[in-house]
C-alpha positions in Angstrom: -11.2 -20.9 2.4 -8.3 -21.0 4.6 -6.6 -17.7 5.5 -2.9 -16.2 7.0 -1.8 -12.8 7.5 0.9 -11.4 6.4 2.1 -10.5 10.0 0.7 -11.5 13.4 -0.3 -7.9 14.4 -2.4 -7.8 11.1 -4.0 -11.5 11.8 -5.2 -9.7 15.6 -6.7 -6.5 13.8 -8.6 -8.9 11.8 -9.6 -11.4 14.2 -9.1 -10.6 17.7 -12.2 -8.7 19.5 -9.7 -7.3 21.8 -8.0 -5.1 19.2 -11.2 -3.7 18.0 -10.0 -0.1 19.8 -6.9 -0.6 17.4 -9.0 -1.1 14.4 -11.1 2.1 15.3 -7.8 4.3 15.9 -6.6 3.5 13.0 -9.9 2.8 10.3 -12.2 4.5 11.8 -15.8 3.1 12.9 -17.1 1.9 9.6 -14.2 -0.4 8.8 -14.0 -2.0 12.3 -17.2 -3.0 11.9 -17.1 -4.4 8.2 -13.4 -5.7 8.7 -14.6 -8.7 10.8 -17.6 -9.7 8.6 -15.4 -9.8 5.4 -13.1 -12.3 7.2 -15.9 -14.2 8.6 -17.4 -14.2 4.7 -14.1 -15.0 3.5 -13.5 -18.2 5.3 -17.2 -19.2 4.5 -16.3 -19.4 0.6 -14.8 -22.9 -0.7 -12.6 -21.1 -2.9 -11.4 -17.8 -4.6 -14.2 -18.1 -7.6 -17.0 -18.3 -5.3 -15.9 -14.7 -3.9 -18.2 -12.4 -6.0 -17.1 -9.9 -8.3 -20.1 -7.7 -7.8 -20.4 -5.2 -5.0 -20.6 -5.5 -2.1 -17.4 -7.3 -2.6 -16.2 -6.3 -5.8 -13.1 -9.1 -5.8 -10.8 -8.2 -8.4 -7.1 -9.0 -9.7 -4.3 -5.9 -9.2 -1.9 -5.2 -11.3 1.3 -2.9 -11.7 3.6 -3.7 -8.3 0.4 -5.5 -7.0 0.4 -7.8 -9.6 -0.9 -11.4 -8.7 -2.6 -10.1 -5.8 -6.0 -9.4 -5.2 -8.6 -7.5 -3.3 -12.2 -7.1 -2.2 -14.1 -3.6 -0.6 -14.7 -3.1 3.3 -16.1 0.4 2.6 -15.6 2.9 -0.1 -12.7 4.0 1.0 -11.0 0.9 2.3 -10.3 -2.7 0.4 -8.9 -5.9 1.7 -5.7 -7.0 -0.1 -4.4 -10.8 -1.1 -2.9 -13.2 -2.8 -2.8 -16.8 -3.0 -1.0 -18.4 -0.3 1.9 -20.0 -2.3 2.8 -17.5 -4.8 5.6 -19.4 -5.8 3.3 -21.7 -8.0 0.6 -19.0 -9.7 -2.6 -21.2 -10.3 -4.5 -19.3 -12.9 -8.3 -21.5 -12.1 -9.6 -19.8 -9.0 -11.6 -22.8 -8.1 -8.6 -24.2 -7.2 -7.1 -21.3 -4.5 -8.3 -22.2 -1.3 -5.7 -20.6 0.8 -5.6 -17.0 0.6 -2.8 -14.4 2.3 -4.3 -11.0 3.6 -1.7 -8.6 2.8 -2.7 -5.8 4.1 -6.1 -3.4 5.2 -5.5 -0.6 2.2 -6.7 3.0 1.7 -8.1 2.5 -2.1 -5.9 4.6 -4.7 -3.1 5.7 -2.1 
């Protein structure tokens, strides 16, 4: 799959090595190292079907003010957020979402 961020300072937390003291400050240990191999395991999937819905990622739809997003567990505590990348057109068939946009790295429940 192909992935954006919602910002650029969120696309270097996820990707850029150099920000890893960022991710640390501001995760903690356990996410900084997990963060990285989601997005890695994210962009290896053709599309948004093929992410499973067992743990350890546990993809699954939001609703409520999240609604048409969608996220996937780092660590117990901590879930990756997204939605497709044009969310102007909603495509309901998962095989066809490709393009996915990382919201946001989220305490689960707050």
């Amino acid at each position: 799959m192909e992935l954006t961020y919602k910002d650029e300072k969120l696309k270097n937390i996820c990707e850029n090595p150099n920000y890893n003291k960022e991710l640390i400050k501001k995760y903690g240990i356990e996410v900084a190292k997990k963060l990285p191999q989601r997005i890695n395991e994210l962009k290896s999937f053709n599309s948004l079907k093929d992410v499973p819905i067992n743990p350890p990622f546990r993809r699954h739809k939001l609703s409520g003010n999240r609604k048409n997003q969608f996220a996937i567990v780092i660590t117990n505590q901590y879930r990756l957020i997204f939605r497709q990348k044009d969310n102007n057109i909603l495509i309901e068939d998962l095989n066809k979402i490709k393009e996915i946009e990382i919201m946001e790295v989220s305490k689960h429940y707050e």
